[in-house]
C-alpha positions in Angstrom: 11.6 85.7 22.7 8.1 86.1 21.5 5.1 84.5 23.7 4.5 80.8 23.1 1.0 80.9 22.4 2.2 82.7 19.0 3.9 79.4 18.1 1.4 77.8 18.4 -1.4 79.8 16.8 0.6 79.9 13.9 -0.7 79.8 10.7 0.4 76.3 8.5 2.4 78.5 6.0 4.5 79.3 9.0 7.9 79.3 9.2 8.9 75.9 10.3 11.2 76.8 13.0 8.8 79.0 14.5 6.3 76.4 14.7 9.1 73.9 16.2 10.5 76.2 18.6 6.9 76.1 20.5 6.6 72.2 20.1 10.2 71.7 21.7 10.0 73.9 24.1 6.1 72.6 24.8 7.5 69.0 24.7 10.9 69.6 27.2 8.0 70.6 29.2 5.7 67.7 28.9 8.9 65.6 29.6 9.7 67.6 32.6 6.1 66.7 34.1 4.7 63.0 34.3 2.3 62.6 31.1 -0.8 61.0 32.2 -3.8 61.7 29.4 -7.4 61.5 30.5 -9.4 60.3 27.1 -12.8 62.7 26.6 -13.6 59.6 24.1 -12.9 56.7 26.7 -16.8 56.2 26.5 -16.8 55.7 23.1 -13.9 53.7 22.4 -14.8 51.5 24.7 -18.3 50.8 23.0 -16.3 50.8 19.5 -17.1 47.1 17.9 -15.8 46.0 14.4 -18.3 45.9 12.1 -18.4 43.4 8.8 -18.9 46.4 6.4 -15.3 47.9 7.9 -13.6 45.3 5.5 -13.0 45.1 2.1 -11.0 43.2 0.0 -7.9 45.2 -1.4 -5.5 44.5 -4.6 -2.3 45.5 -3.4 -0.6 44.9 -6.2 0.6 48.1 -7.2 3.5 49.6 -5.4 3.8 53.4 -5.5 6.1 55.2 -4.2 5.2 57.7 -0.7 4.0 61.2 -0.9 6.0 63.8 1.2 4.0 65.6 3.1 5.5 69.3 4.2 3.0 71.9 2.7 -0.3 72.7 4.0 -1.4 72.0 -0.4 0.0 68.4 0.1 -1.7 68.2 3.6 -5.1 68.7 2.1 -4.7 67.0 -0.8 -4.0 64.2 1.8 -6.7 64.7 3.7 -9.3 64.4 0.7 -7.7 61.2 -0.2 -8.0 59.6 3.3 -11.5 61.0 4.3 -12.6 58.6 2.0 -11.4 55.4 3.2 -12.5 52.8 5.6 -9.1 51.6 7.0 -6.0 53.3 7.3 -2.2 52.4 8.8 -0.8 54.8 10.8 3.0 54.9 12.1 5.1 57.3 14.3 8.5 57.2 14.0 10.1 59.0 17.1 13.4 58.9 18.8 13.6 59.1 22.9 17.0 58.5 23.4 19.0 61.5 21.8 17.5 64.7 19.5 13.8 65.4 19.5 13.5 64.8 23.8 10.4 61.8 22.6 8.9 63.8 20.4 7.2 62.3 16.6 9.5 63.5 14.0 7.1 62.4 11.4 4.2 60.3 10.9 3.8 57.8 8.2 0.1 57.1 7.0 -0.8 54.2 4.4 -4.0 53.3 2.7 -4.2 50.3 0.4 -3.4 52.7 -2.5 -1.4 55.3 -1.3 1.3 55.8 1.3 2.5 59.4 2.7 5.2 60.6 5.2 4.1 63.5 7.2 6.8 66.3 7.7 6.1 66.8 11.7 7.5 70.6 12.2 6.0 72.2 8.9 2.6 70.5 9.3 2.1 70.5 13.2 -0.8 72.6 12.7 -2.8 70.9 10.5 -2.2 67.6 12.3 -3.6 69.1 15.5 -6.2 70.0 13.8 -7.0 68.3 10.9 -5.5 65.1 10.7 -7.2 64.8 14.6 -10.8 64.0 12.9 -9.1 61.5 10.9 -7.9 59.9 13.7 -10.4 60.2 16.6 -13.3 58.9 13.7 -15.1 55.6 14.5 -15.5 55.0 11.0 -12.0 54.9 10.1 -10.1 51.7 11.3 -6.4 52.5 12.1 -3.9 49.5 11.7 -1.4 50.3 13.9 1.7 48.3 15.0 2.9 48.6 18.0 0.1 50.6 19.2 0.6 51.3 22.5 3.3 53.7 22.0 2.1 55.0 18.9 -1.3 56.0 20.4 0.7 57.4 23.5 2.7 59.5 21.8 0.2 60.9 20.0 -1.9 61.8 22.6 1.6 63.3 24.5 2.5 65.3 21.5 -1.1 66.6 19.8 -3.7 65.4 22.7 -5.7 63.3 19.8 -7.0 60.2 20.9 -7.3 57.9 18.2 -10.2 55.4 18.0 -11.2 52.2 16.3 -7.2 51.2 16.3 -6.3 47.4 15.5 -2.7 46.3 16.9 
């Protein structure tokens, strides 16, 4: 078996598996061991306020169908779209019970024009490291429902710490 921090240096073009095998073996490990996360931005989120100039209204109209994320060219392409928006709905969809041992098998991000579903174990990279300033930004307000677990899981499976969230 190779050494585990080769998992997860790998690059996003990756084979999938390879990346997996690290984030399964990484989270029986994590579920082994009591999670408790210590937030480097507790500081900030706690100072966070909602600001006036966070809201706009939105024609929602329009229903399009989601983009599938699983290539680092979709993740990207992603990424430019949601850089430039003020608010943003983020949703984990995990399963504790049976396969995945609690992990997120994919994440499903929405802004007021777009929706995407994020492929998990092709894109664990980029999510770690990209999607991370997305998620920790103060200027980006994440909708989230049922936030507690969603923001705990995240911070379990990618140690990001999302601010400026709205239950």
């Amino acid at each position: 078996m190779t050494n585990p921090v080769e998992y997860y240096d790998a690059k996003p073009d990756q084979r999938p598996q390879d990346t997996f095998l690290y984030f399964y073996e990484n989270r029986l490990s994590v579920n082994l061991n009591k999670f408790k996360a210590i937030n480097p931005l507790s500081k900030r989120a706690k100072n966070w306020t909602i600001r006036d100039e966070f809201f706009s209204p939105t024609n929602i109209d329009e229903v399009r169908e989601p983009t599938f994320v699983d290539s680092k060219a979709k993740f990207e392409e992603m990424m430019t779209i949601l850089e430039k928006e003020s608010e943003i709905a983020v949703f984990t969809h995990s399963n504790e019970r049976h396969s995945y041992h609690g992990m997120i098998c994919y994440i499903t991000i929405t802004t007021p024009k777009e929706s995407y579903i994020i492929f998990v174990p092709s894109t664990i990279v980029l999510i770690k490291s990209e999607l991370k300033t997305i998620l920790e930004s103060e200027n980006i307000i994440k909708i989230i429902y049922d936030a507690a677990n969603v923001v705990h899981n995240i911070q379990k499976d990618y140690k990001i710490f999302p601010l400026a969230c709205i239950d």
